[in-house]
C-alpha positions in Angstrom: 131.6 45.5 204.9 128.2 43.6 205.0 126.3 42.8 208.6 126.8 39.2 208.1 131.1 40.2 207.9 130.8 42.7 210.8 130.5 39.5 212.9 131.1 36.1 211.4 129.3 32.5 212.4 130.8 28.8 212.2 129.9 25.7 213.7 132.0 22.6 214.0 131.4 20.0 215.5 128.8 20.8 217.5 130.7 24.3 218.5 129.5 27.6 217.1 132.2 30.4 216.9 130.8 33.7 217.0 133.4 36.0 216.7 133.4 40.0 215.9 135.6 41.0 212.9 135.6 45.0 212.8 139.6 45.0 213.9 140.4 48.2 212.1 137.3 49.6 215.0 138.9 48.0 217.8 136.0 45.4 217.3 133.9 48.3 218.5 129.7 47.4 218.3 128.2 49.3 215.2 124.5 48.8 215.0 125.0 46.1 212.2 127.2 44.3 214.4 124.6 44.9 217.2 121.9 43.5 215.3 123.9 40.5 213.7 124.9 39.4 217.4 121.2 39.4 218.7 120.1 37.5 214.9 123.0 34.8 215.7 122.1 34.5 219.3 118.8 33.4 218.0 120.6 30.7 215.5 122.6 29.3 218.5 119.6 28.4 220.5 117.5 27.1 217.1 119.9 24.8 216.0 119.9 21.2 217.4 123.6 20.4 216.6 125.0 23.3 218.6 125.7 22.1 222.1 128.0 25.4 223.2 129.2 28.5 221.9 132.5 30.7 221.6 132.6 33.9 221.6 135.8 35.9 219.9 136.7 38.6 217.8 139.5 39.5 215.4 143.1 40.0 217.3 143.9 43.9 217.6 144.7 44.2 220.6 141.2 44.8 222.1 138.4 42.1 222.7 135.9 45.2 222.0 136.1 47.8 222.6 132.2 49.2 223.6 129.8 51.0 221.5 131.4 52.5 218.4 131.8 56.1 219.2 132.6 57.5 215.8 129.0 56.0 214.7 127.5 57.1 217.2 128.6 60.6 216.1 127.8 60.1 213.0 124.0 58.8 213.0 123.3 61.5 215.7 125.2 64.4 212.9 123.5 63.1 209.5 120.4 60.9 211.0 119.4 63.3 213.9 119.1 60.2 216.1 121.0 58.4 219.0 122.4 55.3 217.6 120.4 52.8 220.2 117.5 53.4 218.6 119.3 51.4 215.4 120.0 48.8 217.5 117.6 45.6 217.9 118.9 44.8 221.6 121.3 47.5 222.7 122.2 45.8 226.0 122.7 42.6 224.9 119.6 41.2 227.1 119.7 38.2 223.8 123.1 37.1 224.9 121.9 36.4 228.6 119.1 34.4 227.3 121.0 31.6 225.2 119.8 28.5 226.6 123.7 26.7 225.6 126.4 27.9 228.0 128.9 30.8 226.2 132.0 30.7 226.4 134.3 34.3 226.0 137.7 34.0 224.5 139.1 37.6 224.7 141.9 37.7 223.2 142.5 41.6 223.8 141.5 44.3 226.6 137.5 44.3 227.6 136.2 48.0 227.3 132.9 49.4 228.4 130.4 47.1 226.0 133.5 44.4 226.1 133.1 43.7 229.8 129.3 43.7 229.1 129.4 40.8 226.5 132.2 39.3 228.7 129.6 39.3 232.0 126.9 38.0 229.7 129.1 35.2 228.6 129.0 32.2 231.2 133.2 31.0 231.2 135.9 33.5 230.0 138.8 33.0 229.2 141.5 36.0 229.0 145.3 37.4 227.6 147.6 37.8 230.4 148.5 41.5 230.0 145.1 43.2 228.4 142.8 46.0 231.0 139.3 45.9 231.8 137.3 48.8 232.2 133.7 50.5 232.3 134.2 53.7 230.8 131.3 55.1 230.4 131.2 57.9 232.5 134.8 58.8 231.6 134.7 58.3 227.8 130.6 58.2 226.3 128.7 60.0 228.7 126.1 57.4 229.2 125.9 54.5 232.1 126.0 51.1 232.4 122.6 49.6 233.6 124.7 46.3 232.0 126.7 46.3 235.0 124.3 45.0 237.6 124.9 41.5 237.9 128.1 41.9 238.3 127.3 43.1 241.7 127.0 39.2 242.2 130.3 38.0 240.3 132.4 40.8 241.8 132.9 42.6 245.0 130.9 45.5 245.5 133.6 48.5 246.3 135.5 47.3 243.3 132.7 47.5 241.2 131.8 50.8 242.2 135.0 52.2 241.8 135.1 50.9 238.2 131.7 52.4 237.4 132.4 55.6 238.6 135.8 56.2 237.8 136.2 54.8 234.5 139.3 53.6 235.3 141.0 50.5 233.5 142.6 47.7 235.6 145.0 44.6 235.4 142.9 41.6 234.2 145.3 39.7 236.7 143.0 41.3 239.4 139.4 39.9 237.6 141.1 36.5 237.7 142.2 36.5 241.4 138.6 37.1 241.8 137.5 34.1 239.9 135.8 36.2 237.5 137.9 34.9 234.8 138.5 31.2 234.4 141.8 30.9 232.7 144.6 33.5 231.5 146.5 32.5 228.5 149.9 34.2 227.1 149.1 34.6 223.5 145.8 35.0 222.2 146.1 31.9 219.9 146.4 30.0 223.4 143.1 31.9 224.9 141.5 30.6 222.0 142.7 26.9 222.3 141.4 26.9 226.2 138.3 28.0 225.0 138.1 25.2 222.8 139.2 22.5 224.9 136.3 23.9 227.6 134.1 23.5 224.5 134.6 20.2 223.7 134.1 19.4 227.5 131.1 20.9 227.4 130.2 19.4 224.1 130.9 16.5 225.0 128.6 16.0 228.3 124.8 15.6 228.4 123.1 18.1 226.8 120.1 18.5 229.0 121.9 18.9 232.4 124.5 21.3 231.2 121.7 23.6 230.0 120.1 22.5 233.4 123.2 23.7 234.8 123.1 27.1 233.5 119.6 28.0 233.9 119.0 27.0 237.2 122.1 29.1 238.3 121.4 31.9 236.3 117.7 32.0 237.5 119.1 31.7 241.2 121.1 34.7 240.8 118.5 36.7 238.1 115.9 36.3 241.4 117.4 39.9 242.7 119.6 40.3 239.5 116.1 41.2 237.2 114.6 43.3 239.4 117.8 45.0 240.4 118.6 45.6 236.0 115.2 47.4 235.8 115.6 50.0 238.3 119.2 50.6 236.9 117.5 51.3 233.4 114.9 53.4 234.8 118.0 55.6 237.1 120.1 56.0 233.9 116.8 57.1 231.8 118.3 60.5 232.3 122.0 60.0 231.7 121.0 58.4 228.3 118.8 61.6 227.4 121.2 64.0 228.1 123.1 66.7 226.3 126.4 64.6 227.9 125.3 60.9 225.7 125.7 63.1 222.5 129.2 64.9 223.7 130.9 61.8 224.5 130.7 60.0 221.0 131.2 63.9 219.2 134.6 64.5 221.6 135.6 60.9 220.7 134.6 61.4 217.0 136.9 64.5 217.1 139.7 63.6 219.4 139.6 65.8 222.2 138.3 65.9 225.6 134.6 65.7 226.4 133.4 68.8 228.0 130.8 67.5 230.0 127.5 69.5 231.2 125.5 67.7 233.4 122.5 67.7 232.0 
């Protein structure tokens, strides 16, 4: 598979669909579909006819599910390297940036890097049924700097347990919370909500709804920024260690990580 099929691009009128197609990886984020994201992202905010965006993926069961762990294994086996350093934007910073709102149609659970392009996204719509989770310290052995501003879209013990846990939860409990907009019974019903929310937002004036978004995404970035930069700078370590490499290797080779510490 090519970059430009790890993740495929449409627009109709006046909606772009950006939606991940690497089912058979549980739409998992290789480096080319890493890099294609960010290069799209771009196209979104170049081209004039595109009012608002959708993001998808393929349907198997999971939205995405994170960082591709079995790549990850790989490049660091036959490359020597971690498999960020492939990556153009490996948290996604792009995505927060688009100047036309986002809208997430998850069709499938949200795992680790799937919550993160879920938070990035600004209305999400969901499948009754599906988990959320941030894994990372039970699964990869890295962190999730990513996480901060969530710390203004959910409540704080919640989102401390899930970073420190790793557990997965109902995503019945994200939408009591108003994290997510709508929950839909079949995923070919999360996608029609997320077009009708589209074509609302197509449909109204251009200039205020991106207004709209900036000026309350730069209210909340005013502690949200600062707050992202010391979380890279604490995690510095975690993504260094001995532990980044074993999570993607234990995955790679289906058993449990034995973690280190260092």
């Amino acid at each position: 598979m090519n970059e430009s099929e790890t993740v495929l691009y449409e627009v109709r009128d006046g909606i772009a669909t950006v939606k991940i197609n690497r089912p058979e990886m549980r739409n998992a984020l290789s480096p080319a579909a890493a890099n294609r994201l960010h290069d799209l992202w771009g196209e979104v905010d170049a081209d004039k006819n595109v009012r608002v965006a959708i993001l998808t993926s393929a349907d198997c069961g999971t939205f995405c599910a994170g960082l591709d762990l079995r790549e990850a294994s790989r490049v660091k086996k036959e490359e020597g390297v971690d498999i960020l350093t492939k990556m153009k934007d490996p948290f996604h910073g792009r995505q927060r940036r688009v100047a036309k709102p986002i809208i997430a149609a998850m069709t499938g659970h949200l795992i680790a890097g799937g919550m993160m392009l879920s938070l990035n996204s600004d209305l999400r719509v969901g499948l009754k049924g599906t988990q959320v989770g941030i894994t990372e310290t039970r699964i990869a052995g890295r962190g999730s700097p990513w996480a901060i501003p969530l710390l203004w879209m959910l409540p704080q013990p919640m989102l401390m347990e899930m970073v420190l846990t790793g557990d997965l939860y109902p995503i019945e409990t994200f939408h009591g919370l108003g994290f997510i907009n709508y929950l839909e019974d079949t995923p070919d019903a999360v996608r029609a909500r997320a077009t009708a929310l589209a074509e609302r937002i197509r449909d109204n004036a251009p200039l205020s709804v991106m207004a709209g978004k900036e000026s309350i995404l730069t209210a909340m970035s005013a502690g949200c920024d600062a707050g992202m930069a010391l979380a890279h700078n604490i995690y510095r370590a975690a993504y260094a260690s001995e532990d980044a490499q074993e999570g993607p290797r234990a995955f790679a080779e289906k058993r449990k990580p034995v973690w280190k510490g260092r």
